[in-house]
C-alpha positions in Angstrom: -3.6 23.7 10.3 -3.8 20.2 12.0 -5.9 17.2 10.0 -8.9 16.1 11.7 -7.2 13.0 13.2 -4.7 15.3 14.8 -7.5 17.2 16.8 -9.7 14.0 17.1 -6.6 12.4 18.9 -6.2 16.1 21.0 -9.4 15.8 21.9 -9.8 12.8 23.0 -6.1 12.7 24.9 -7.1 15.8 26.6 -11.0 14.5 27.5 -9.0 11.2 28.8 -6.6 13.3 31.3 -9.3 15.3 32.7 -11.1 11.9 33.7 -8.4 9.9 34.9 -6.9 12.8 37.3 -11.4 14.0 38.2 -12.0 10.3 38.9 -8.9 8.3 40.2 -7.3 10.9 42.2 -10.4 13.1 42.9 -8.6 15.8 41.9 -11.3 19.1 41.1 -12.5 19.2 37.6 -11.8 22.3 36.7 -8.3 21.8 37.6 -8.4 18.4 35.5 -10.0 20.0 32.6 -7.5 22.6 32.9 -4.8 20.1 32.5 -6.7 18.7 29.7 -7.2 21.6 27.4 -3.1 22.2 28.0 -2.2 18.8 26.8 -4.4 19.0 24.0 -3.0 22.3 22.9 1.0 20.8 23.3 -0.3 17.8 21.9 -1.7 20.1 18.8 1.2 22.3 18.7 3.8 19.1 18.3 1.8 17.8 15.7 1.8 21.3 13.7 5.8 21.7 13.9 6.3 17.9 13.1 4.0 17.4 10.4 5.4 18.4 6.8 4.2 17.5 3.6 6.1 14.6 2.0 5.9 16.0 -1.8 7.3 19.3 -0.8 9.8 18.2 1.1 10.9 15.6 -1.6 10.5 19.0 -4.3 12.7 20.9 -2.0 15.7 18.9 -1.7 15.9 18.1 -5.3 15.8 21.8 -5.9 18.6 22.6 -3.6 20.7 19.7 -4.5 20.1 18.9 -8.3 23.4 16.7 -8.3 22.4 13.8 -6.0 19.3 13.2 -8.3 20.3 10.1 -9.7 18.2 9.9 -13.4 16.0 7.5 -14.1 16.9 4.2 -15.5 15.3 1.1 -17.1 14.1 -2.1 -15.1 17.7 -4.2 -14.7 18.7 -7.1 -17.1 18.8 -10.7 -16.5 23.0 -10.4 -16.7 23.6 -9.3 -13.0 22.0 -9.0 -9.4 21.6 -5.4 -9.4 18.2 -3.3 -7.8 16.0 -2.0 -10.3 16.9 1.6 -11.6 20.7 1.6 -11.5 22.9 0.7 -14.7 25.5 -2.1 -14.5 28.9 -0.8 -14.9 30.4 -1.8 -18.4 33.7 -3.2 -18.7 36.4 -2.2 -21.3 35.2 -5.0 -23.8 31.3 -3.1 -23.9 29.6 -6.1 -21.7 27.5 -4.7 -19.2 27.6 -6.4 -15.6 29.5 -8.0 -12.8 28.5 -11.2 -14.1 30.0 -10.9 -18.0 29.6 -14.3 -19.9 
């Protein structure tokens, strides 16, 4: 089922054809509104088949692919320039970092 925007944008698309075609080229209005309901209803149908929830699309590929999950990791140290959530490789000695005092 579309969100009210979805159908608040249809409607509105739609309402906007059937002017323009009944007003600037005099087309009939029933043909106009005709052409209105249609694009509302591809205009509806495009936003059911594109719209997928975020959450269950983020559940479903971490069900189907457990190994790319990275696991969560502490905020990064002041050694080294690396993003938040990744370790710092260790070097044979034990230091931690690109950087290694």
């Amino acid at each position: 089922m579309p969100g009210w925007k979805s159908v608040t944008i249809a409607i509105l698309s739609g309402f906007g054809l059937t002017l323009f075609l009944a007003l600037f080229w005099r087309w009939p209005l029933a043909i106009g509104a005709g052409l209105g309901v249609l694009a509302s209803a591809v205009l509806l149908l495009t936003t059911v088949t594109i719209g997928t929830d975020p959450g269950r699309a983020d559940a479903a590929w971490r069900e189907a692919a457990p190994d790319l999950v990275e696991p969560r990791v502490g905020p990064a140290t002041d050694r080294g320039s690396e993003p938040e959530g990744r370790p710092l490789p260790e070097a044979p000695d034990g230091r931690a970092g690109p950087n290694r005092p």
